[in-house]
Each structure stands twice: as C-alpha cells, then as structure tokens.
C-alpha positions as CSV (number, residue, x, y, z in Angstrom):
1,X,87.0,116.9,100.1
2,X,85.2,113.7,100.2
3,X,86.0,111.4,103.6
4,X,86.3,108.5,100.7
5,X,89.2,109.7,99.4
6,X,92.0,108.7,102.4
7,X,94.9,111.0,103.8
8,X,97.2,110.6,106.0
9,X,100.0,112.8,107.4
10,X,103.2,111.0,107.0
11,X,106.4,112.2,109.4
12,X,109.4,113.2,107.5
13,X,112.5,112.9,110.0
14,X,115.4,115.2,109.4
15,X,117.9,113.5,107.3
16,X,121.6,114.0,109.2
17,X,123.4,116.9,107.9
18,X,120.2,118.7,106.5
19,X,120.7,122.4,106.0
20,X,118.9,125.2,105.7
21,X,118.7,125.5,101.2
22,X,118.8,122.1,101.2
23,X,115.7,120.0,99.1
24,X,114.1,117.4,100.6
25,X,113.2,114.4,98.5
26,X,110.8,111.9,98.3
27,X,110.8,108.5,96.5
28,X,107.7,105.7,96.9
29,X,107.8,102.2,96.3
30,X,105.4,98.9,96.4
31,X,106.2,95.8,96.0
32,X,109.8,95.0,96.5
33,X,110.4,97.9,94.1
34,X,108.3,96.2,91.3
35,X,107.0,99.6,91.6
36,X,108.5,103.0,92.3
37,X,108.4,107.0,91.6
38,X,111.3,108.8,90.2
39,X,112.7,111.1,93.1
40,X,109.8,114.0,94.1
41,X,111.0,117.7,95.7
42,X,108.9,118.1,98.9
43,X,110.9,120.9,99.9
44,X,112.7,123.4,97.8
45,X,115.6,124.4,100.0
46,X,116.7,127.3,97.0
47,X,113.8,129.2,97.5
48,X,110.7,129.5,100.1
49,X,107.5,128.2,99.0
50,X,104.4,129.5,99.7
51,X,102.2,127.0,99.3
52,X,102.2,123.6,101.8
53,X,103.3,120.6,99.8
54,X,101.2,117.5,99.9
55,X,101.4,113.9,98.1
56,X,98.8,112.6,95.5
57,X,99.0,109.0,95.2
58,X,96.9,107.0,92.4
59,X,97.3,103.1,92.9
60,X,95.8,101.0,89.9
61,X,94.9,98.1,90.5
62,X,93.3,94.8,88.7
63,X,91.3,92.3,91.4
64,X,93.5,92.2,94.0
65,X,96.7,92.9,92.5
66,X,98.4,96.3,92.5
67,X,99.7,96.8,88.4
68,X,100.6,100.1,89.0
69,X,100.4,103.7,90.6
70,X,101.7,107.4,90.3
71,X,102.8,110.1,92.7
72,X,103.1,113.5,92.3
73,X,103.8,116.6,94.9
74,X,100.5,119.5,94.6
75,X,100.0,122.2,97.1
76,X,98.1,121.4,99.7
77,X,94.0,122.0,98.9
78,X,92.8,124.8,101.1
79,X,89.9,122.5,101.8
80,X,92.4,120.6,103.9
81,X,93.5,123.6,106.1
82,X,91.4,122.8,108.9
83,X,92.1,118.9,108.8
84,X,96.1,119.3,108.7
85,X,96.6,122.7,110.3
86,X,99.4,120.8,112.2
87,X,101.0,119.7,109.2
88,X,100.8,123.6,107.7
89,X,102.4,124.6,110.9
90,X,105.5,122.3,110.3
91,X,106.2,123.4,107.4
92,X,105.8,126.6,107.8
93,X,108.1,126.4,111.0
94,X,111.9,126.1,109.2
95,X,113.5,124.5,112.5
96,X,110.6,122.0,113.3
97,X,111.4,118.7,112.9
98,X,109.6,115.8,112.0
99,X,107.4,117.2,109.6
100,X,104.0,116.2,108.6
101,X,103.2,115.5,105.0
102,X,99.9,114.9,103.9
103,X,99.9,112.3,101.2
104,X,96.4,111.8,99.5
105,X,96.0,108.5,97.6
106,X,93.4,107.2,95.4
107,X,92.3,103.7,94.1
108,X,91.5,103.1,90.2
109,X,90.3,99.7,89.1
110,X,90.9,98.6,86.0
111,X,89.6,95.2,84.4
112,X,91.5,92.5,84.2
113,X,89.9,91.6,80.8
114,X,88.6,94.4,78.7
115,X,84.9,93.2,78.3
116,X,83.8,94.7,75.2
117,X,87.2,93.3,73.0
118,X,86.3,90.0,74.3
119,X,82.5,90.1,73.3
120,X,84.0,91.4,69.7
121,X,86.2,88.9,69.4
122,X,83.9,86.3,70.0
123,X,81.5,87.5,67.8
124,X,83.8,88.1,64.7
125,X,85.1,84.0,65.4
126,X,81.2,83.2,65.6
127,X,80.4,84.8,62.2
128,X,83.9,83.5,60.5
129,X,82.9,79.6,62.0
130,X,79.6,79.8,60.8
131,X,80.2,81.4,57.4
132,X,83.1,78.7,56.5
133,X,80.6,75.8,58.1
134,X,77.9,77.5,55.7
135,X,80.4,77.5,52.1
136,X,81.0,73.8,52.9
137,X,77.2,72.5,53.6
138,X,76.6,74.7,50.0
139,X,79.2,72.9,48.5
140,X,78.5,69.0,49.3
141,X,74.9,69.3,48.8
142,X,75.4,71.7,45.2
143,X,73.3,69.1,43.6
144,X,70.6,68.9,46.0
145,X,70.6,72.7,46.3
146,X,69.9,73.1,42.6
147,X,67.5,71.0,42.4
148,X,65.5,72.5,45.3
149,X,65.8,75.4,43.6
150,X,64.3,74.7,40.4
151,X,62.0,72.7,41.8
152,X,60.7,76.2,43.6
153,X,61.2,78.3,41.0
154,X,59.1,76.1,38.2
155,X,56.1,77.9,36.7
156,X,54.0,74.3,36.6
157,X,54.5,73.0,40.0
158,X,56.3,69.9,38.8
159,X,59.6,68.9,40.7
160,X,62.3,68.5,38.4
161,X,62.4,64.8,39.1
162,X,58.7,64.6,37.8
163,X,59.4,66.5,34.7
164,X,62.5,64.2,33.8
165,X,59.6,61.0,34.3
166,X,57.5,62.8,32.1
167,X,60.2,63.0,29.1
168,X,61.3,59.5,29.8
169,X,57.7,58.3,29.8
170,X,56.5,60.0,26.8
C-alpha cells in the first residue's frame, strides 16, 4: 500500500466483564459528536473469524473544516501483514489483551463552492442582463432604429430624411 495513505494501530483495552463470545464494538466520533459512526463489530464473539479486522476511515473535508467522514470494518489487506504482524498476533491470540487495531484513514477534499455551477450561473445572469438591457435600448430608440434601417436598405442611396426634402421641395 501506498506510505500516503496513514495507519495506525490503535489499542483496544478489554472492556470489564468481557467474555469469551462476547462482540467487541466500535463507535468514532469528531467534533463534539457533530460527527459519529453507528456502532461497528471488531470482534464477532459468536463465531471465529478468520480474517484480522482493520478500520477504514474516510474524512471529507472542505478548507480546513471537517463536513464529514465514514468508517467501516474490512479485513485486514495482506499487503499489511508484514507492517502489523503484531496486530495479527493479538488477535489471533483469544487471551491477549490490549489488542492492536489497525485503523486506515483517508482524506477527500471537496470544494467549498462547486466551480463549474458558479461559472453557469454567472453566465445565464450575464446573457438574461444583457438580453433585457438589449429589448429596452430597441424599444426607446424604435424610431431611430427604423429609420437606420431604411436608410440602409434604400435602393437610391438617399436617407429617408433626404427623400422626405425632396417631396416637400418638389
């Protein structure tokens, strides 16, 4: 596994009055319990596992606040078996107490604005601004508009303004 991705082998004491068939559970929280897991199984006490329990963490976070994370209990990686041997030993050992389990976590970073709604957003407010500024220049100037137009579109050249001198004067 990849040294960027932390572990750490956390010691689980023996609660008081733990007994062989007994589970062992496991709940994580952050933040004053703003955040939390619901209760995980480390240890099945019904029936012997054969695989070394370990903790996945993922923690999302925004900048530099935490907004939320998940845990979940997977067998321990084989790639790992050389790194926590220890840890593989205390479990595997019923009667040894504390034992060590590896909890894996991860960081996510999400953004705290989604760029590309925000870039949308400002474009559709660009084009409604401009086409409602647009409709009201048209509709002040109407006069003026028309009158550029025809003044373009004549076949002789002549403005409109000099074609209404020319009836006047005739």
């Amino acid at each position: 596994e990849s040294p960027s991705i932390p572990q750490v082998a956390v010691p689980l004491a023996k609660p008081h009055g733990f007994e062989k068939g007994d589970d062992y559970k496991l709940s994580l929280a952050l933040d004053h319990y703003n955040f939390h897991t619901s209760w995980m199984r480390v240890i099945n006490g019904k029936k012997a596992s054969v695989s070394i329990p370990m903790v996945h963490v993922n923690l999302v976070h925004a900048g530099e606040e935490v907004t939320s994370f998940r845990a979940k209990v997977v067998p321990l990686p084989q790639e790992y078996s050389n790194t926590h041997a220890e840890s593989i030993n205390h479990f595997k050992n019923q009667t040894h107490w504390p034992k060590l389990l590896v909890v894996k976590y991860e960081w996510e970073e999400r953004d705290l604005v989604r760029l590309d709604a925000g870039i949308a957003a400002i474009t559709l407010l660009g084009v409604v601004v401009g086409a409602y500024l647009m409709a009201k220049i048209v509709s002040k100037s109407k006069g003026e508009l028309e009158e550029f137009v025809n003044d373009i579109s004549s076949e002789d050249g002549l403005s409109l303004a000099a074609r209404r001198e020319m009836i006047k004067g005739e």
